[in-house]
N, CA and C of each residue as an Amber inpcrd file, in Angstrom:
protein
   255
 -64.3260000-111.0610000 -43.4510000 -64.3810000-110.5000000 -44.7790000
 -65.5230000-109.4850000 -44.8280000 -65.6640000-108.6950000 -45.4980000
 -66.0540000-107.4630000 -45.3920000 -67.5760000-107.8390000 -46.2100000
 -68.0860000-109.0410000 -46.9960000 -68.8120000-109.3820000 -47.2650000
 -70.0210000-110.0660000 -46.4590000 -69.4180000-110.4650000 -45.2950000
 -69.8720000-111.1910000 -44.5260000 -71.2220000-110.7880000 -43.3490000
 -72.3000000-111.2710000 -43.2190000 -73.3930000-110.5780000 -42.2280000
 -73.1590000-109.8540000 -41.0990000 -73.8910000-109.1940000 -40.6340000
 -73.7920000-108.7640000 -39.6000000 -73.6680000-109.3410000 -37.9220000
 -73.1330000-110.1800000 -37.4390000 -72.9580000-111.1420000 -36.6150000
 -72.7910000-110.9270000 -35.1750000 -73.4850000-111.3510000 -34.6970000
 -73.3980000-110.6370000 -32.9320000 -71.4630000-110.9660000 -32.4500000
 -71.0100000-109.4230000 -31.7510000 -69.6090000-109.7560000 -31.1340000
 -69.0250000-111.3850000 -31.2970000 -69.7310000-111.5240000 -30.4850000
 -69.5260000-113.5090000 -29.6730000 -69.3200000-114.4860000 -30.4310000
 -70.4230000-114.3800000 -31.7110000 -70.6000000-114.9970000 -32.5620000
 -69.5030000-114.9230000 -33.5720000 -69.0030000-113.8090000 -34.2860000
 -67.7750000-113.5170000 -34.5090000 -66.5150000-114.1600000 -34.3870000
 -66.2380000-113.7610000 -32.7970000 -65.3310000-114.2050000 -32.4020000
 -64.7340000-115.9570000 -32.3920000 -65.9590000-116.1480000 -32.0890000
 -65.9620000-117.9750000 -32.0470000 -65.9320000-118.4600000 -33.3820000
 -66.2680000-118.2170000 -34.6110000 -66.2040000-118.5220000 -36.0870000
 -64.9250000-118.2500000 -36.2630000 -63.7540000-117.2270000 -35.7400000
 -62.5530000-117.3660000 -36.0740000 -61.8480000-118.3840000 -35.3540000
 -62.2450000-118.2250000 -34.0570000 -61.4790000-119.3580000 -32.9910000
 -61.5760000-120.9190000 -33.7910000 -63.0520000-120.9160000 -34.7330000
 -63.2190000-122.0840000 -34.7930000 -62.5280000-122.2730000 -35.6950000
 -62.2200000-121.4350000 -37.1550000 -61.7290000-121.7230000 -37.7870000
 -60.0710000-121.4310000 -38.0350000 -59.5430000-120.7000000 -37.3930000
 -58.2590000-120.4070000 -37.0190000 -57.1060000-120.8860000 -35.8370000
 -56.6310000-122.3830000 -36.2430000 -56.0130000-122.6410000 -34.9600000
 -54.9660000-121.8460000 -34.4980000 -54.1980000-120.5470000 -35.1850000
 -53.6220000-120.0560000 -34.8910000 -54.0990000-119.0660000 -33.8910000
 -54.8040000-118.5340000 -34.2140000 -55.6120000-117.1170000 -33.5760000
 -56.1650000-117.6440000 -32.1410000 -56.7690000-119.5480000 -32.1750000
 -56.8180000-119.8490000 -30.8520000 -55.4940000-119.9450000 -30.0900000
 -54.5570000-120.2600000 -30.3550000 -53.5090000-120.8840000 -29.2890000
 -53.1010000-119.2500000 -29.1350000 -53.1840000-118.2550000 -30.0120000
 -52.3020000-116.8990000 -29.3640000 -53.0950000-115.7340000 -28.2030000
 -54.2670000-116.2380000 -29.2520000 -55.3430000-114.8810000 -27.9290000
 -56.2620000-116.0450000 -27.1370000 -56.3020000-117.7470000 -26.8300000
 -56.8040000-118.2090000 -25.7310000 -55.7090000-119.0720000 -25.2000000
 -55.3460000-120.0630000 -25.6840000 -54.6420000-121.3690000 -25.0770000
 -53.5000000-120.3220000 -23.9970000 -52.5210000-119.8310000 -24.8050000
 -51.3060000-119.0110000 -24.3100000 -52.4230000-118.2480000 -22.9110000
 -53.1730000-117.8590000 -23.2240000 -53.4740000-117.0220000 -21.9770000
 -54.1980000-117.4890000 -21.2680000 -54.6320000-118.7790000 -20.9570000
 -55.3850000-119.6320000 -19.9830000 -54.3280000-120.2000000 -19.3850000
 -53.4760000-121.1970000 -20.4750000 -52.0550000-121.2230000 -19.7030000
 -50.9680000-120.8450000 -19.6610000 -50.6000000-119.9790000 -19.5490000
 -49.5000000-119.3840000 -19.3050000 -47.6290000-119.8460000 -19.0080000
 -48.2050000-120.9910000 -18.0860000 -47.0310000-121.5440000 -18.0810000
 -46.6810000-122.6920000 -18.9330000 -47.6950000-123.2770000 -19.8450000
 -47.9260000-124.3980000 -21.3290000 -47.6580000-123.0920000 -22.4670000
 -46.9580000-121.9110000 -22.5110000 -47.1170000-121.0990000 -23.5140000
 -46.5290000-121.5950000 -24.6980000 -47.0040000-122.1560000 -26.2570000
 -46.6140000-122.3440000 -27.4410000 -46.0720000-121.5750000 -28.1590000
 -44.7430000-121.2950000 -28.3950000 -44.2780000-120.4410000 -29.4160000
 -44.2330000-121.5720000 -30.8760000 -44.4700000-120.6040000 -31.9920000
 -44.1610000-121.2960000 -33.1190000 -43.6120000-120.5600000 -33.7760000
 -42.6820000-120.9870000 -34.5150000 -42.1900000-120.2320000 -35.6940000
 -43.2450000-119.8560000 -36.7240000 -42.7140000-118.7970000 -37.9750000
 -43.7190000-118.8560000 -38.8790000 -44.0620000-119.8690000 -39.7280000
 -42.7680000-120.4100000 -40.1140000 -42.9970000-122.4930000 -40.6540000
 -44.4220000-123.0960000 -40.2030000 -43.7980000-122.9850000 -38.6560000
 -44.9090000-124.1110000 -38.2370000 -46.6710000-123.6780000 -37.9230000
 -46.3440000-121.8690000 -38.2200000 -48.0290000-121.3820000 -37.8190000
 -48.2760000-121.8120000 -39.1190000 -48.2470000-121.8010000 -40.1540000
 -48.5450000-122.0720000 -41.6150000 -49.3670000-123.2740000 -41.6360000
 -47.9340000-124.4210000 -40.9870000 -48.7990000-126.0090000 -41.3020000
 -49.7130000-126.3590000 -40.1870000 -49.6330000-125.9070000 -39.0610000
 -51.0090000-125.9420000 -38.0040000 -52.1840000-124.8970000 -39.1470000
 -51.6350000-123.9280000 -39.1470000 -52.9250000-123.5850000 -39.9850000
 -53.5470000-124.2560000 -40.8570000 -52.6750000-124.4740000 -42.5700000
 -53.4560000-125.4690000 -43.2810000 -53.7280000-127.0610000 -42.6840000
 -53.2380000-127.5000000 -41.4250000 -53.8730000-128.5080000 -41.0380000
 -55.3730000-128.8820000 -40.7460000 -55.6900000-127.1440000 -40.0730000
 -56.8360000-126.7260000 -39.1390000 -57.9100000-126.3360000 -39.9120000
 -57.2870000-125.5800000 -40.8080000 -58.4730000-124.6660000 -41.5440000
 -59.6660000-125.1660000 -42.6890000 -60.6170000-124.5800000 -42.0790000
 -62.1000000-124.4060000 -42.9930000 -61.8700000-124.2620000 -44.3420000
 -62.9960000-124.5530000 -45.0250000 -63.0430000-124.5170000 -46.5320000
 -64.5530000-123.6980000 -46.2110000 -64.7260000-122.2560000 -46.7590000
 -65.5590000-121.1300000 -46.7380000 -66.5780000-122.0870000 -47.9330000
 -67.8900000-121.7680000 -47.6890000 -68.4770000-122.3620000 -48.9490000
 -69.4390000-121.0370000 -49.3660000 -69.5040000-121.1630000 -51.0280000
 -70.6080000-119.5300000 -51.4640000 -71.8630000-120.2580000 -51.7900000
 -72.3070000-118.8270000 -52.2340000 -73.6750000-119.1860000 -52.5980000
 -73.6820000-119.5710000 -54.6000000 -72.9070000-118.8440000 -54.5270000
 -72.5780000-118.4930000 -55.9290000 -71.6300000-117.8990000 -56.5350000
 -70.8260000-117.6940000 -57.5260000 -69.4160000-117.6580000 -58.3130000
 -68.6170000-117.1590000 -57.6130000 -70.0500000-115.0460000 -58.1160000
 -69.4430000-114.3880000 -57.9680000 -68.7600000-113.6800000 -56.3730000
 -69.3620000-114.7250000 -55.6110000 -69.3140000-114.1740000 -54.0650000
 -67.6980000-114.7550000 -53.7980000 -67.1110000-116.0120000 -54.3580000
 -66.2020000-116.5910000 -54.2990000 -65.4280000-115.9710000 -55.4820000
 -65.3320000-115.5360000 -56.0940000 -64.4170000-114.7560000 -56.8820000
 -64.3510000-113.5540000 -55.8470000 -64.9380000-112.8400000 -55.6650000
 -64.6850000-111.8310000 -54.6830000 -63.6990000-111.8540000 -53.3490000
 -64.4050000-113.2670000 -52.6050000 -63.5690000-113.6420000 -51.3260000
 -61.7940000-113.9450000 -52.2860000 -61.5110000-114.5440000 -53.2270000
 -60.6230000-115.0460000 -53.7550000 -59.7120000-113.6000000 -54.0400000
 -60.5000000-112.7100000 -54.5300000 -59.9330000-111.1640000 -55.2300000
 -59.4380000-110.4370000 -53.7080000 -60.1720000-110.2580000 -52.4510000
 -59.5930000-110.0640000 -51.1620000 -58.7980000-110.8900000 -50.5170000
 -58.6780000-112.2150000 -50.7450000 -57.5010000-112.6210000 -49.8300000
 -56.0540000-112.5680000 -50.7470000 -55.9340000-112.4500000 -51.7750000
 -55.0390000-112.3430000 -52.9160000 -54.6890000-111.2010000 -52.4580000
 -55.5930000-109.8340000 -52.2620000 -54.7010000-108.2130000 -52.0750000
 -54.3250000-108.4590000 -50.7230000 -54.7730000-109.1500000 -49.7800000
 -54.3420000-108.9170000 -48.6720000 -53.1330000-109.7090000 -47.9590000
 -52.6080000-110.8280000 -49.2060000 -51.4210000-111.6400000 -49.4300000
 -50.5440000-110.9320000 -50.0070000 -50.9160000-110.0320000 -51.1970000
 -49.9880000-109.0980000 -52.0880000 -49.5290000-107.8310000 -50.7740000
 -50.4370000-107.7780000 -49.5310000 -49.7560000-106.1400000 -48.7360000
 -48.9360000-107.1360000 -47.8210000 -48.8150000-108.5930000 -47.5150000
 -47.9360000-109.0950000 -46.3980000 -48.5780000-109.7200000 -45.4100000
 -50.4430000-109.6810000 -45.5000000 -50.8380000-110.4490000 -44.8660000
 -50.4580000-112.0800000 -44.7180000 -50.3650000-112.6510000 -43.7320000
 -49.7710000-114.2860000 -43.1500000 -51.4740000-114.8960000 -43.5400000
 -51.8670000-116.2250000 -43.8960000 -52.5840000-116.5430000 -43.7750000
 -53.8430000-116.3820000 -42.7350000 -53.4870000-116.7310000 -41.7860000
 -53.9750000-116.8490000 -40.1680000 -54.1670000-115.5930000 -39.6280000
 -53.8970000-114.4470000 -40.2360000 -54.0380000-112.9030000 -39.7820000
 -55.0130000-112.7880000 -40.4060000 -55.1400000-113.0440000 -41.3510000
 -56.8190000-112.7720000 -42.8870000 -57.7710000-113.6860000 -42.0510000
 -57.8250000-114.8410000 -41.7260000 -59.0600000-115.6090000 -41.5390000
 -58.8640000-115.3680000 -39.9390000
């Protein structure tokens, strides 16, 4: 989110892995193993997702009205859950 600190590459990356089981099984699991490759439908990326996923915490309202006002437009252009986080 575009609100969010400035965060070394690495650091980044691993806060989505951690919080996105989708985003892990497509850009690591699938490509470590290759021949274990997981396809899912979009059904089932959904409920691995809300199985998996983080609850973001603010500091205050208005920081969470904000995160709430960006994932809403980015649901309204066709963003999938698991593509945003």
């Amino acid at each position: 989110m575009s609100n969010k600190k400035q965060l070394p590459e690495w650091e980044k990356e691993f806060n989505r892995v951690k919080n996105n089981s989708i985003y892990f099984l497509e850009v690591y699991y699938n490509q470590i193993y290759p021949d274990k490759k997981v396809a899912l439908s979009k059904e089932e990326k959904q409920a691995f997702f809300d199985k998996y996923k983080g609850v973001p915490l603010f500091e205050d309202m208005d920081k969470w009205a904000a995160y709430t006002k960006e994932i809403k437009q980015l649901k309204n252009e066709g963003y999938e859950d698991w593509e945003i986080l």
